[in-house]
VODRENVEX-646421 format. One record per residue (C-alpha): residue number from 1; chain; x, y, z. Coordinates in steps of 0.5 Angstrom, whole numbers. Example, Ala and Ser with C-alpha at 12.3 -4.5 7.8 and 13.67 -1.06 7.14 Angstrom:
REM VODRENVEX-646421
+-----+-----+-------+-------+-------+
: seq : mol :     X :     Y :     Z :
+-----+-----+-------+-------+-------+
:   1 :   A :    25 :    -9 :    16 :
:   2 :   A :    27 :    -2 :    14 :
+-----+-----+-------+-------+-------+
***
This chain:
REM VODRENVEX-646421
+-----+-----+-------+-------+-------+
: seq : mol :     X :     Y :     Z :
+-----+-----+-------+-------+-------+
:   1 :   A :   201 :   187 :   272 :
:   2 :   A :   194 :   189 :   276 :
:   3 :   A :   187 :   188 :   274 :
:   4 :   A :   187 :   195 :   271 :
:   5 :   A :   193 :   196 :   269 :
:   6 :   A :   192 :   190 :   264 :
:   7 :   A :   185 :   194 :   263 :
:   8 :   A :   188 :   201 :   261 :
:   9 :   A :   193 :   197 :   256 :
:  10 :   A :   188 :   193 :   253 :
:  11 :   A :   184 :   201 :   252 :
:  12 :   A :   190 :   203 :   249 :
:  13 :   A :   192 :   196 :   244 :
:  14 :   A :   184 :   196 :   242 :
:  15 :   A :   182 :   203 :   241 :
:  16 :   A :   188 :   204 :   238 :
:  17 :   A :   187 :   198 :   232 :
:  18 :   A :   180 :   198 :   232 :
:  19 :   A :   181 :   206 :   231 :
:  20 :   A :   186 :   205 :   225 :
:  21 :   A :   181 :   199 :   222 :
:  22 :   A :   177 :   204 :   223 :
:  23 :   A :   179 :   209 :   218 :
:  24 :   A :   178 :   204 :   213 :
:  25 :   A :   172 :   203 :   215 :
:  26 :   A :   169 :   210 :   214 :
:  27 :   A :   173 :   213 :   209 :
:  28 :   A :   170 :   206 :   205 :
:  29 :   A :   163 :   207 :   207 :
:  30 :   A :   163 :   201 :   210 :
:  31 :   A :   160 :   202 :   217 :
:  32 :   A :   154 :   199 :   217 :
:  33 :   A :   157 :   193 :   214 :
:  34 :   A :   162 :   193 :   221 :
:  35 :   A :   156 :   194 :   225 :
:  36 :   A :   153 :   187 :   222 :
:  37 :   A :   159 :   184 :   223 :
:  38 :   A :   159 :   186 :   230 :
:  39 :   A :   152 :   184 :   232 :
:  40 :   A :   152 :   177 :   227 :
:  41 :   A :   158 :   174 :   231 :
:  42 :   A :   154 :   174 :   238 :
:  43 :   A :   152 :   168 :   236 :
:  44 :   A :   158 :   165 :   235 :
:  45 :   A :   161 :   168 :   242 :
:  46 :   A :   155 :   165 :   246 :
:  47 :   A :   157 :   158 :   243 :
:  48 :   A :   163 :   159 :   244 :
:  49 :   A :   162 :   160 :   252 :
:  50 :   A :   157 :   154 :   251 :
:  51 :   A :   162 :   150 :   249 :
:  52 :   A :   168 :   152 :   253 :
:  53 :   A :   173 :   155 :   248 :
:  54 :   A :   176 :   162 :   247 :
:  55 :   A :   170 :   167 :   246 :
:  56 :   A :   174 :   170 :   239 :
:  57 :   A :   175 :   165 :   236 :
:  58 :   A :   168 :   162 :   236 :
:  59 :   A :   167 :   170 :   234 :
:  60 :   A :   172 :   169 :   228 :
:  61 :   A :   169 :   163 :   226 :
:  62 :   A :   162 :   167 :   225 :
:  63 :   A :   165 :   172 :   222 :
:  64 :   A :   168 :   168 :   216 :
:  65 :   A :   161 :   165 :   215 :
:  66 :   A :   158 :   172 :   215 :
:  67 :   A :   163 :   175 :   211 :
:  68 :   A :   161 :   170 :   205 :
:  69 :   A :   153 :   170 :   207 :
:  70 :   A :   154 :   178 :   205 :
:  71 :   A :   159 :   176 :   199 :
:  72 :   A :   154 :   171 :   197 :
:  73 :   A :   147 :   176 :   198 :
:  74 :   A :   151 :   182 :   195 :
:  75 :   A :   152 :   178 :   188 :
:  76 :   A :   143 :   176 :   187 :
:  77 :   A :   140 :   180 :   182 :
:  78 :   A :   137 :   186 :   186 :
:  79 :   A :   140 :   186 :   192 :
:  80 :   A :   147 :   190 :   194 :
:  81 :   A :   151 :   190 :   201 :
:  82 :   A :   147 :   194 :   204 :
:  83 :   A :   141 :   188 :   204 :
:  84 :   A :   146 :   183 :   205 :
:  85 :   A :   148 :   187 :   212 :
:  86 :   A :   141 :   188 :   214 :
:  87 :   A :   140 :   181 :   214 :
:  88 :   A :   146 :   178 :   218 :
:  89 :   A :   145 :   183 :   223 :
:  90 :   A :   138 :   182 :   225 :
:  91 :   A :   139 :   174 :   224 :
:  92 :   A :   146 :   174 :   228 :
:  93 :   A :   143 :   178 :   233 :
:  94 :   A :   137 :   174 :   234 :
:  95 :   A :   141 :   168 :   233 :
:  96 :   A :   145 :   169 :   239 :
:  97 :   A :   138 :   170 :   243 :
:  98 :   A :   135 :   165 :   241 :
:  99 :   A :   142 :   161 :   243 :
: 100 :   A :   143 :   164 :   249 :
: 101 :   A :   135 :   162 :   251 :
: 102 :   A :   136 :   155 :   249 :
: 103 :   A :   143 :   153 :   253 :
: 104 :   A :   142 :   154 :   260 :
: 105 :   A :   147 :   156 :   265 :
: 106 :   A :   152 :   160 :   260 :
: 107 :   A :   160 :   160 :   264 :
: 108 :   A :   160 :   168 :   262 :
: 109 :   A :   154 :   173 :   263 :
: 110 :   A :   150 :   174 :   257 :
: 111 :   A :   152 :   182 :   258 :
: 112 :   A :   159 :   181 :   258 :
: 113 :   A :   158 :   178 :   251 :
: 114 :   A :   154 :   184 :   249 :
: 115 :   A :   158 :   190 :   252 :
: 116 :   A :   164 :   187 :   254 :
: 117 :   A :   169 :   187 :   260 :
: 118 :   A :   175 :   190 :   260 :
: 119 :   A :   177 :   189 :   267 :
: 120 :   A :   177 :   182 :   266 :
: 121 :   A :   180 :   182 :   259 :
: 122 :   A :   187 :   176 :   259 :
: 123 :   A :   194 :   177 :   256 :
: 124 :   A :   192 :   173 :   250 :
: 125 :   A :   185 :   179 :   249 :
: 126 :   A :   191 :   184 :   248 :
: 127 :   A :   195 :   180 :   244 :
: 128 :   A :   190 :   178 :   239 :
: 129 :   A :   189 :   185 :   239 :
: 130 :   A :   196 :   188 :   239 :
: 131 :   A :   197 :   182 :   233 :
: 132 :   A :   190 :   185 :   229 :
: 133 :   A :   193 :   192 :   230 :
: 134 :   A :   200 :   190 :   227 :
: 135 :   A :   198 :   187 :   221 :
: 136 :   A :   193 :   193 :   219 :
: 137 :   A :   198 :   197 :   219 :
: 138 :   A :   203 :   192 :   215 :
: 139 :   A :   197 :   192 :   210 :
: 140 :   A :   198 :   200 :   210 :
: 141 :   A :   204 :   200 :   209 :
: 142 :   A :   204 :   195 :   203 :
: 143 :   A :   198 :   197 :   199 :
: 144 :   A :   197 :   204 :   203 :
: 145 :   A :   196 :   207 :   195 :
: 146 :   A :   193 :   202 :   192 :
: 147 :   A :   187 :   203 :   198 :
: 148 :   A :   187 :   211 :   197 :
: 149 :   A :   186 :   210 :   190 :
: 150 :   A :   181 :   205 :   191 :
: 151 :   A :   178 :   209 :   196 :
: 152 :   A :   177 :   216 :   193 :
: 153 :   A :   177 :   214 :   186 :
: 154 :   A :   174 :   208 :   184 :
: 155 :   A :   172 :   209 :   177 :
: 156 :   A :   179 :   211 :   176 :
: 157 :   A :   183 :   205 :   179 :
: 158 :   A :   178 :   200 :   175 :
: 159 :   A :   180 :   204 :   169 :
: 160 :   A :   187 :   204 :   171 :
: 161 :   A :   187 :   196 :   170 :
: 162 :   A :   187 :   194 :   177 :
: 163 :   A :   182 :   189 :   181 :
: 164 :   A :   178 :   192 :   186 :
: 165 :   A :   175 :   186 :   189 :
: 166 :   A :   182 :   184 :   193 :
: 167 :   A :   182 :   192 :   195 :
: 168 :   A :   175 :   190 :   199 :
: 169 :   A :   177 :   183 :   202 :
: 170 :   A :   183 :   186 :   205 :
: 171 :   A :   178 :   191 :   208 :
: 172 :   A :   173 :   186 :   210 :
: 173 :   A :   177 :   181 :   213 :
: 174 :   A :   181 :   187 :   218 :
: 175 :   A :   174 :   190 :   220 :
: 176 :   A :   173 :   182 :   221 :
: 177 :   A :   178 :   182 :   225 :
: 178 :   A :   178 :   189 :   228 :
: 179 :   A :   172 :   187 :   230 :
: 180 :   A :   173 :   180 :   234 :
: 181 :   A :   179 :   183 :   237 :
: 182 :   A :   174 :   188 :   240 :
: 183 :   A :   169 :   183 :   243 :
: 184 :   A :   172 :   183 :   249 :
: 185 :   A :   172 :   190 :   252 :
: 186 :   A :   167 :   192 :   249 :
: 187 :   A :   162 :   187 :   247 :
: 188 :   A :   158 :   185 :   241 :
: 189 :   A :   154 :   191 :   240 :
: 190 :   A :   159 :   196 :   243 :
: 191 :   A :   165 :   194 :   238 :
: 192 :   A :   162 :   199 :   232 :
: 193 :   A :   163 :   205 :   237 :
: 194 :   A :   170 :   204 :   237 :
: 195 :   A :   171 :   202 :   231 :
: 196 :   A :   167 :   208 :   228 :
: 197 :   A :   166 :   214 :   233 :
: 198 :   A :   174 :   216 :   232 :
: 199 :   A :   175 :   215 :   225 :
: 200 :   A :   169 :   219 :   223 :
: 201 :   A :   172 :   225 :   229 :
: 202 :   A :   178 :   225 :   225 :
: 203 :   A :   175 :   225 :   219 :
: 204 :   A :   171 :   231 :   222 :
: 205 :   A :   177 :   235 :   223 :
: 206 :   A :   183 :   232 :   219 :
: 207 :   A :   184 :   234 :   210 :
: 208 :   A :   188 :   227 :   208 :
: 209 :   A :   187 :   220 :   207 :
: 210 :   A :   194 :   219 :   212 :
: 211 :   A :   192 :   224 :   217 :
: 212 :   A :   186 :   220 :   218 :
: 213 :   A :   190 :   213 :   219 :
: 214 :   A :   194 :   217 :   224 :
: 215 :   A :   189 :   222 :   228 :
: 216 :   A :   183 :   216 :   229 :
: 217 :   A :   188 :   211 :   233 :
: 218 :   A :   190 :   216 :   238 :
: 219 :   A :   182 :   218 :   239 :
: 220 :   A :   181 :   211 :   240 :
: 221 :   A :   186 :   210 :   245 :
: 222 :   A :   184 :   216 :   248 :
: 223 :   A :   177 :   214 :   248 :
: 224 :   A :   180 :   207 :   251 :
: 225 :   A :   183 :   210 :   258 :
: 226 :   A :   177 :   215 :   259 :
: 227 :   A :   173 :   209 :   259 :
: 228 :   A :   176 :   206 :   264 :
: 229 :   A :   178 :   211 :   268 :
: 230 :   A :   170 :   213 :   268 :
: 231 :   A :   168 :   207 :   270 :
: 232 :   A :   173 :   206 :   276 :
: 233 :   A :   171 :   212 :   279 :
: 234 :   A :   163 :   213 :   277 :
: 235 :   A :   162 :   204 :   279 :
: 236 :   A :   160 :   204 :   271 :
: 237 :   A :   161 :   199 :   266 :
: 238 :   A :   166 :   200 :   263 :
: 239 :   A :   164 :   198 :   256 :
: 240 :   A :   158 :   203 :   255 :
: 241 :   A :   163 :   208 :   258 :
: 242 :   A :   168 :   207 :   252 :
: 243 :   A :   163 :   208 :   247 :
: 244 :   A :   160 :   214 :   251 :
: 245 :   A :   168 :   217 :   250 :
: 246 :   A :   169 :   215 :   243 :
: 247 :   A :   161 :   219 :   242 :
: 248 :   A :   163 :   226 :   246 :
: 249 :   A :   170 :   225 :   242 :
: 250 :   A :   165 :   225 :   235 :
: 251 :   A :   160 :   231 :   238 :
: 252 :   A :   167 :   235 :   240 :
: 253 :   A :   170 :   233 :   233 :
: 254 :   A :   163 :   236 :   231 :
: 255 :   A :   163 :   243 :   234 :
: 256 :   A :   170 :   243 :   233 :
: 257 :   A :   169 :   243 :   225 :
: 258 :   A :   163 :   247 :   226 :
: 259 :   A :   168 :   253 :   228 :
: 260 :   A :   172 :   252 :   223 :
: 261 :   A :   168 :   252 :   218 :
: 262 :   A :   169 :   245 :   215 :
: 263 :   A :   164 :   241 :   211 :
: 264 :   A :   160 :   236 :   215 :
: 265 :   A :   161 :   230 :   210 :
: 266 :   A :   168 :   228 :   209 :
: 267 :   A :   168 :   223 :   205 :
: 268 :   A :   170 :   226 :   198 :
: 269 :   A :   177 :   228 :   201 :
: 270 :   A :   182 :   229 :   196 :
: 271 :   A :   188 :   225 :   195 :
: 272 :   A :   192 :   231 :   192 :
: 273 :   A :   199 :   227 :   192 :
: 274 :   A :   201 :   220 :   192 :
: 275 :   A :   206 :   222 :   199 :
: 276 :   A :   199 :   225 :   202 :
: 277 :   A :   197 :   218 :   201 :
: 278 :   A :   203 :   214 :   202 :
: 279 :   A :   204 :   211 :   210 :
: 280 :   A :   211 :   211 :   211 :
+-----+-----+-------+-------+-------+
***
C-alpha cells in the first residue's frame, strides 16, 4: 500500500471514530472538555518524541493525568468542569511549549505534533484507531440506553436508581482515546475538529439519538478523504484541510437546517422510544 492510499484509510478509520465519539461528545455537552483534552496532551506528545517512543502513547499517558487533574478540580467547592478544562488547556498548551522550548533538536517537527501528518500516519496509527473506533461502538451496543437516558434525561435517570458517574467515565475515557488516536492525522490542536464539526452537522439535521451516532461517522469520514485529497491537489497540509472539510460539513449542515426550518440548538433532542435509542 502506498503512502496515500495509507493516508485515504487512515481518513476513513479516524474520521469515522472521532466522529462516533464525536456524538457523544456533543449531544453531552462535552466539547469544550474534548478541546482541553486535545491541547493538554501536546506535552505528552512532545516528551514522547524527545524520548524516542510512540507519540500516542506519551498522549495517553497525559490524557490519564488530565482526566483526573479535571475530576479533581471539578470536586473543589466553587469550581465545575468547565474551570477545571480551561486550566488544563491553557496549562498543557503552555507545557508542551515550554517542552518544546527546552529540548533541542525534536526527531518529529513541532508542527507535525500540532496539526498532524496523515501522509506519514504507520499501519500501527490506523490500528490504535480501528481499535478505539471499535470499542466505542461495542460500548454503544452494550449500554446505548443507558447513555441516551443519561444523555437527555439526567434527573430521571438518577431517579431511576442508576449511577451517573460510570455513564460520564465511560464517555471521558473514549473521548480521551478519540482524541490520542487522532494526534496523529490532525495534530494536537486539529483533533476537536474532527471530533466535533461532524457530530454537531448531524445534530443539525438529524431528529434522533441513534440517527446521529449514524450520520456523524459518515461526515467524519467524508471530511477525512476530502481533506486529503484537498491537500494533494491544492500543496497544502492536510491537517488544516481536514478540519476546513469537517467546518463547511457544519456551515452546510447550517443552511441546510435553516431551509428546513430546524432549530438551530439540538441538543434537547428527544428519545421519543427506547428502539429510537437503541444501537442495534
Amino acid at each position: 500500500m502506498g503512502y496515500f492510499e495509507r493516508a485515504l484509510l487512515a481518513a476513513v478509520v479516524i474520521g469515522a471514530g472521532a466522529g462516533f465519539v464525536g456524538a457523544l461528545v456533543v449531544l453531552r455537552r462535552r466539547t469544550f472538555f474534548a478541546q482541553a483534552l486535545t491541547h493538554g496532551t501536546y506535552p505528552g506528545a512532545v516528551a514522547a518524541a524527545a524520548l524516542g517512543v510512540s507519540v500516542p502513547a506519551g498522549a495517553a499517558l497525559a490524557s490519564v493525568a488530565l482526566v483526573a487533574m479535571m475530576a479533581g478540580i471539578a470536586r473543589i467547592r466553587r469550581q465545575g468542569a468547565q474551570v477545571a478544562a480551561g486550566i488544563v488547556l491553557t496549562g498543557g498548551f503552555a507545557a508542551g511549549a515550554l517542552l518544546q522550548a527546552l529540548i533541542p533538536g525534536l526527531p518529529v517537527q513541532a508542527e507535525s505534533l500540532l496539526v498532524g501528518s496523515i501522509l506519514t500516519v504507520s499501519e500501527a496509527d490506523i490500528a490504535l484507531a480501528a481499535c478505539v473506533a471499535l470499542i466505542a461502538i461495542a460500548a454503544v451496543a452494550f449500554v446505548g440506553k443507558e447513555i441516551a437516558f443519561s444523555t437527555f434525561d439526567p434527573a430521571g435517570f438518577r431517579a431511576a436508581g442508576y449511577r451517573e458517574w460510570p455513564i460520564e467515565l465511560l464517555v471521558l475515557a473514549l473521548t480521551a482515546a478519540s482524541v490520542v488516536s487522532s494526534l496523529p492525522a490532525v495534530g494536537a490542536i486539529l483533533a476537536i475538529a474532527l471530533i466535533a464539526a461532524p457530530a454537531a452537522a448531524a445534530r443539525l439535521v438529524v431528529a434522533s439519538f441513534r440517527g446521529v451516532l449514524l450520520a456523524a461517522p459518515v461526515i467524519g469520514a467524508a471530511s477525512g478523504v476530502l481533506g486529503v485529497l484537498a491537500s494533494r491537489a491544492l500543496a497544502v497540509a492536510a491537517g488544516p484541510a481536514i478540519a476546513l472539510a469537517a467546518t463547511a460539513f457544519f456551515l452546510l449542515a447550517l443552511g441546510i437546517s435553516k431551509v428546513r426550518g430546524l432549530p438551530l440548538r439540538r441538543a434537547d433532542i428527544p428519545v421519543e422510544t427506547a428502539e429510537d435509542a437503541r444501537i442495534a
